[in-house]
C-alpha positions as CSV (number, residue, x, y, z in Angstrom):
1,X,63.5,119.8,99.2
2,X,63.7,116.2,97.7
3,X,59.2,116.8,96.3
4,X,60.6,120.1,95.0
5,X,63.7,120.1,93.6
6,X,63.0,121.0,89.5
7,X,64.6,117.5,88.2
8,X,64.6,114.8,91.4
9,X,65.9,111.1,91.3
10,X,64.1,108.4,92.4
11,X,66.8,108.1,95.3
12,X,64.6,111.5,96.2
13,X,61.4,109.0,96.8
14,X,63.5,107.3,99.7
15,X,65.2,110.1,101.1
16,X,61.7,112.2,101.4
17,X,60.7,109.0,103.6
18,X,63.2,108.9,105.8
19,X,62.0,109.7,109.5
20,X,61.4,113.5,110.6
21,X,64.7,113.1,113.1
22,X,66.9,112.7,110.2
23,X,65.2,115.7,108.3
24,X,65.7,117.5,111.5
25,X,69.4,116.6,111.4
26,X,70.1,117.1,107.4
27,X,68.7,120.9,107.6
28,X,71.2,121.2,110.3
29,X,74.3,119.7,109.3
30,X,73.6,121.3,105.6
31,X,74.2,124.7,107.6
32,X,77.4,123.4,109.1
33,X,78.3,122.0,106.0
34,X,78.1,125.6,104.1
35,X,78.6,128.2,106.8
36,X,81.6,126.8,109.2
37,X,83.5,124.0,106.8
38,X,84.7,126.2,104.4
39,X,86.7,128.0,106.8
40,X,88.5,124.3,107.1
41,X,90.1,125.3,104.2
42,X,92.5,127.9,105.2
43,X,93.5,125.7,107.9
44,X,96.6,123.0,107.9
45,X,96.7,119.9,105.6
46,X,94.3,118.0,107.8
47,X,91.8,120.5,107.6
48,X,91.4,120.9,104.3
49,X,91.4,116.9,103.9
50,X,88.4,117.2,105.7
51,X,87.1,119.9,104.1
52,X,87.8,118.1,101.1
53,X,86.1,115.1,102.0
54,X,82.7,116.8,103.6
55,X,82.2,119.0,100.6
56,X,82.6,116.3,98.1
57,X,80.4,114.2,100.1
58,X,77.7,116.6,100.8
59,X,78.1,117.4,96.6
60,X,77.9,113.5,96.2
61,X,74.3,113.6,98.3
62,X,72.7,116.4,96.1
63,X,73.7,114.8,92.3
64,X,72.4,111.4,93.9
65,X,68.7,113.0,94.6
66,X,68.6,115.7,92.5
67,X,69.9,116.2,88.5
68,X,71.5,120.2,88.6
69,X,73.2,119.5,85.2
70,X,77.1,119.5,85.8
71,X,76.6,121.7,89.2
72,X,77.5,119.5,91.4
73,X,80.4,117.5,89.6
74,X,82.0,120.7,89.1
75,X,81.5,122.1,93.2
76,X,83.1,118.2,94.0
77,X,86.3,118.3,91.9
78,X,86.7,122.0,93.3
79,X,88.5,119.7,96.4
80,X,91.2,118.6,94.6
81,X,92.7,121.7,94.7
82,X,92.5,120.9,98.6
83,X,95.4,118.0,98.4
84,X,98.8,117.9,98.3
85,X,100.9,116.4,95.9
86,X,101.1,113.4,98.1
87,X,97.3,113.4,98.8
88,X,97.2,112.9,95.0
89,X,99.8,110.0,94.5
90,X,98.1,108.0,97.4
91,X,94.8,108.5,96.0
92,X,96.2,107.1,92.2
93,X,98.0,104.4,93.9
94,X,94.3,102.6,95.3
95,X,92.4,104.3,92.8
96,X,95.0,101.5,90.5
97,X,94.2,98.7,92.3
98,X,90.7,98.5,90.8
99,X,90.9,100.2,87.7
100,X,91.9,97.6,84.0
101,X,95.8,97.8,83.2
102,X,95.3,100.1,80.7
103,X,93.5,103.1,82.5
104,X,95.4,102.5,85.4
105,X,98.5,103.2,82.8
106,X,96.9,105.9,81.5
107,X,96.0,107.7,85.3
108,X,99.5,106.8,86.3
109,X,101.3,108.5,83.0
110,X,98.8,111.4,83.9
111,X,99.4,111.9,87.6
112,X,103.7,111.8,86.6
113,X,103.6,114.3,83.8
114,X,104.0,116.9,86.2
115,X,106.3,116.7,89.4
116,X,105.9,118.9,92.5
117,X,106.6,122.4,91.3
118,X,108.5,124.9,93.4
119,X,106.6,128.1,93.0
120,X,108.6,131.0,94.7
121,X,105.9,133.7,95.5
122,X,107.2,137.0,94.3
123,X,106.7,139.9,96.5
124,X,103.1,142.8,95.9
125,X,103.5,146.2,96.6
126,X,101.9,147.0,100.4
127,X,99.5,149.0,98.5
128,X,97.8,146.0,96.1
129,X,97.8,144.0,99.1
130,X,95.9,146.7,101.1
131,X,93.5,146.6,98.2
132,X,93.1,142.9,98.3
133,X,92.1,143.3,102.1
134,X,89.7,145.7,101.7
135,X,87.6,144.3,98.9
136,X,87.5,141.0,100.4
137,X,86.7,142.7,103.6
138,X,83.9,144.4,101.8
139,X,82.4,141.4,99.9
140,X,82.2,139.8,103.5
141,X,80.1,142.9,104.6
142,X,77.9,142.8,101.3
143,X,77.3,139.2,102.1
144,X,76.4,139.5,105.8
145,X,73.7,142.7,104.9
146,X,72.4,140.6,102.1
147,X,72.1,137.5,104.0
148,X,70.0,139.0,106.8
149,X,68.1,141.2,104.6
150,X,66.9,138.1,103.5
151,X,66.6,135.9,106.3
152,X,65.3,138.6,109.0
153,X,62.7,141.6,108.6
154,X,64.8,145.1,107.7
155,X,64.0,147.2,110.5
156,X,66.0,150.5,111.5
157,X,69.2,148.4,112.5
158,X,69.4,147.5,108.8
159,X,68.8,150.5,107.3
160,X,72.6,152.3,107.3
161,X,73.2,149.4,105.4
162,X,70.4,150.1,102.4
163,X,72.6,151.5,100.2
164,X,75.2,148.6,100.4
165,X,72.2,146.5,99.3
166,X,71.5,148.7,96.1
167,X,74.9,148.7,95.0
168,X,75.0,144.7,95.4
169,X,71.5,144.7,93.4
170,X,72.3,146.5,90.7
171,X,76.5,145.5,90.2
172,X,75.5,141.7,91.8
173,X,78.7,141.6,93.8
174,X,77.0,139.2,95.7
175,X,75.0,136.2,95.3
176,X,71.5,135.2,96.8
177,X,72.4,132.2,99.5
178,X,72.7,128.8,97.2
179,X,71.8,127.2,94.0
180,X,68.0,128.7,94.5
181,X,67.1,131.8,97.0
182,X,64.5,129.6,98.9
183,X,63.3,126.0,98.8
184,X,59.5,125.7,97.6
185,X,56.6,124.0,99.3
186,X,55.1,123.7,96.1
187,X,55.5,121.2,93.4
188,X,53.2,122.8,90.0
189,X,53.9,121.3,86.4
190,X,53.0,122.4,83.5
191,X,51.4,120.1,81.4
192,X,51.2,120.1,77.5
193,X,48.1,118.3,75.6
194,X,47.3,118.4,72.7
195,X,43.7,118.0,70.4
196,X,43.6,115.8,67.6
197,X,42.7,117.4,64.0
198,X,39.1,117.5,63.3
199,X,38.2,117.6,67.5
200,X,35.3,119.9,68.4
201,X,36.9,122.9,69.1
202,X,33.9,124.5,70.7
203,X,33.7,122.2,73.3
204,X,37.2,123.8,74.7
205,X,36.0,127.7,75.9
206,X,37.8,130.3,77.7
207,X,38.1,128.6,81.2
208,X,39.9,125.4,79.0
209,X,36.6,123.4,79.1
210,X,35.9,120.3,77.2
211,X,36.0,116.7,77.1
212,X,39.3,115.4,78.9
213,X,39.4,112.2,77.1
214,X,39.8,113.7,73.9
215,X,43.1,115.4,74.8
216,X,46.4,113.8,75.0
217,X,48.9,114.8,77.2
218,X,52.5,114.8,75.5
219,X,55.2,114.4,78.5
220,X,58.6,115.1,78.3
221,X,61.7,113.4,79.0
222,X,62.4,114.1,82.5
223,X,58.9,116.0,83.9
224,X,57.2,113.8,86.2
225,X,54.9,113.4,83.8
226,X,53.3,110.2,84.5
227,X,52.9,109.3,88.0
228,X,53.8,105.7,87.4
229,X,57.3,106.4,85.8
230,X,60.2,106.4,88.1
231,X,62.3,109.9,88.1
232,X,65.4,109.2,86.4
233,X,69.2,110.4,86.2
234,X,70.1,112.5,83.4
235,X,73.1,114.7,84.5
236,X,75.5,115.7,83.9
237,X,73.1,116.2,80.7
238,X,71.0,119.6,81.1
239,X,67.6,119.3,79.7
240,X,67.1,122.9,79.3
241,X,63.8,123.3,79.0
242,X,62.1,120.1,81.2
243,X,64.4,122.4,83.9
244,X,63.1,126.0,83.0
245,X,59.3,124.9,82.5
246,X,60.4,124.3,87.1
247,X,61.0,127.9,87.0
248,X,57.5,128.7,85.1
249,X,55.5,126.4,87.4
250,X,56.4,128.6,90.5
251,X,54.6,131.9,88.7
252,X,52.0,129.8,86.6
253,X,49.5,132.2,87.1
254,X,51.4,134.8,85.2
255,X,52.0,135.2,81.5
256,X,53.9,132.1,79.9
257,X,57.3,133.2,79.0
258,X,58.5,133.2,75.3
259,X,60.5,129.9,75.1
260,X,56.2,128.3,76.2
261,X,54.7,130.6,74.2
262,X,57.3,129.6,71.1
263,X,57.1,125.9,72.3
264,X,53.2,125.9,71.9
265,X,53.7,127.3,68.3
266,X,55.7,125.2,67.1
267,X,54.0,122.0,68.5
268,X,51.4,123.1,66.0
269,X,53.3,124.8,62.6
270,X,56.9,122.1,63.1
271,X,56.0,119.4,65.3
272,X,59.3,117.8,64.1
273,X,61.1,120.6,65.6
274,X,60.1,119.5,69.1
275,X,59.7,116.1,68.9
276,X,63.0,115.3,70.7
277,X,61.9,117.1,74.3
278,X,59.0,114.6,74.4
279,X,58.3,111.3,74.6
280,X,56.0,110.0,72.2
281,X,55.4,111.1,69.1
282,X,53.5,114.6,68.4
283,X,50.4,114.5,65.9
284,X,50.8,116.1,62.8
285,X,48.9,118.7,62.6
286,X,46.7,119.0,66.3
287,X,43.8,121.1,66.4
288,X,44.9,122.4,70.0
289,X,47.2,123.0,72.2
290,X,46.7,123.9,76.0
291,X,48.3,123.9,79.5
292,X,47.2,121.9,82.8
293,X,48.7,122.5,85.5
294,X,49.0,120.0,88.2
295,X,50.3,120.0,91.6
296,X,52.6,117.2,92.2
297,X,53.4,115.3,95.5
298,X,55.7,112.3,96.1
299,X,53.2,109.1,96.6
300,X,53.5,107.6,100.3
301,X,55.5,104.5,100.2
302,X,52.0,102.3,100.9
303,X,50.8,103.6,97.6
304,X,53.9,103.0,95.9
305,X,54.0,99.3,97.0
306,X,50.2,99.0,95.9
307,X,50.3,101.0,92.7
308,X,53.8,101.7,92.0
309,X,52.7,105.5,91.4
310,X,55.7,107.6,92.4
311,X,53.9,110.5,92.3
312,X,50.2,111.4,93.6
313,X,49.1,114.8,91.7
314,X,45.6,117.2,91.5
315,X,44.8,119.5,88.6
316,X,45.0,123.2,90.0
317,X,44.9,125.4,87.1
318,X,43.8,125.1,83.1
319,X,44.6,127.4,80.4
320,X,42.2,127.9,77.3
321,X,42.3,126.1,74.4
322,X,44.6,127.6,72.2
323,X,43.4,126.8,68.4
324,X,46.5,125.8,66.0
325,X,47.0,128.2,62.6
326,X,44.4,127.2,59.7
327,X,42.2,124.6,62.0
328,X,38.4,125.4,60.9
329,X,36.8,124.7,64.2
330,X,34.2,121.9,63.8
331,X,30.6,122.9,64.6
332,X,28.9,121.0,67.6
């Protein structure tokens, strides 16, 4: 999980390294942590204060190893709504003792504007709260087929259930299980590299051929890129694309998608146009563009301490050169 996720920290580098035992006990207490804690929260104050506290931690774990944009912020400051009014003032109160007089003002002004609010709940007809029950009843059934539909083999016992799986296909009542259906063993990056203007385009055939050293790979801002730079922290920040280009290296073999295929020409009509998703600055006017794709593994922690490689990675898959717009290809 911490090799694969699409954008990980470097905290991701330690945490692959810890020993197999605590592995063993992560992948178990993450099931705890999703499938039986929530229930916590229905429960008396107590209950959801430790709801509160394990779902913010475990929230607190993922943004530290991996970047999923504001994902994870959002999911933690879900538990306030887990605290009472009281919960709130104790937590202002120490909060204060470490915060400058000003903000400390500011959060104490914030937490007084409102004070606790007496909310008499009006009475719903039996018949709307019949129809609460049974739609929540029936998401719970949508979620349980879905879930071992895709974590068992459908055999006959499953197959009443077939049409409550089409109708959560095509309304999507129900969500696959987490942020992503599955956690890949693979790690493949797409790689952009570009030819300088008056390269021998002949040399690059249809398999992607030619002289490595006259093509320059252009890395983005938060791809591994390099194997020597360190993966960083960029949320809350979404880098769109460094994030999709994730999603395109698990079906590389297929057709690029538009956004690469529009990336590719405009790295060679606008390079200006791009320039901010990468890292150094784009040539001009390149001869070429093409893809390598490489598959990427977190260095062991001897190599980082020789090297200080974070990654180790092997070329798996090239794609043609792909000739820019009004290049004359120079004879060999």
């Amino acid at each position: 999980y911490y090799e694969t996720a699409p954008l990980p920290t470097w905290l991701a580098f330690t945490a692959h390294h810890l020993p197999v035992w605590w592995h063993h006990l992560e992948s178990r207490a993450t099931l705890v942590l999703e499938l039986a804690v929530p229930f916590l929260i229905f429960g008396p104050r107590r209950a959801r204060l430790a709801a509160a506290f394990s779902l913010s931690f475990f929230q607190i774990c993922n943004a530290a190893t991996a970047n999923y944009g504001f994902f994870c912020y959002l999911a933690a400051a879900l538990g306030v709504f887990l605290l009472d009014d009281a919960d709130v003032e104790r937590a202002g109160a120490r909060l204060g003792r470490y915060l400058p007089v000003r903000i400390r003002a500011g959060v104490t002004r914030l937490l007084s504007i409102h004070g606790p609010i007496d909310v008499q709940p009006r009475a719903r007809p039996a018949a709307l709260r019949w129809l609460g029950r049974l739609a929540a009843a029936l998401l719970v059934v949508i979620s349980l087929v879905d879930g071992l539909y895709e974590f068992t083999e459908p055999g006959r016992a499953l197959a009443f259930a077939a049409p409550l799986v089409e109708l959560n296909q095509r309304f999507r009542l129900v969500n696959t299980y987490h942020l992503f259906a599955s956690i890949t063993r693979e790690r493949i990056e797409p790689e952009l590299q570009t030819l300088a203007e008056g390269a021998d385009l002949s040399r690059a055939d249809e398999e992607g051929a030619g002289t490595d050293a006259a093509w320059t790979p252009q890395y983005f801002w938060h791809k591994p890129g390099d194997p020597r730079r360190a993966p960083d922290f960029v949320a809350p920040h979404q880098p769109r694309v460094d994030f999709q280009l994730w999603f395109y290296g698990l079906a590389f073999r297929r057709r690029e998608p538009a956004y690469v295929s529009t990336l590719v020409e405009r790295m060679c009509e606008d390079p200006a146009a791009v320039q901010p998703l990468f890292r150094q600055p784009l040539p001009p006017r390149p001869a070429a563009v093409r893809l390598v794709y490489w598959q990427y593994q977190f260095a062991s922690a001897a190599e980082h301490r020789a090297t200080g490689a974070w990654w180790r990675r092997a070329r798996v898959a090239m794609s043609r050169a792909i000739p820019c717009p009004g290049v004359v290809p120079v004879p060999r």
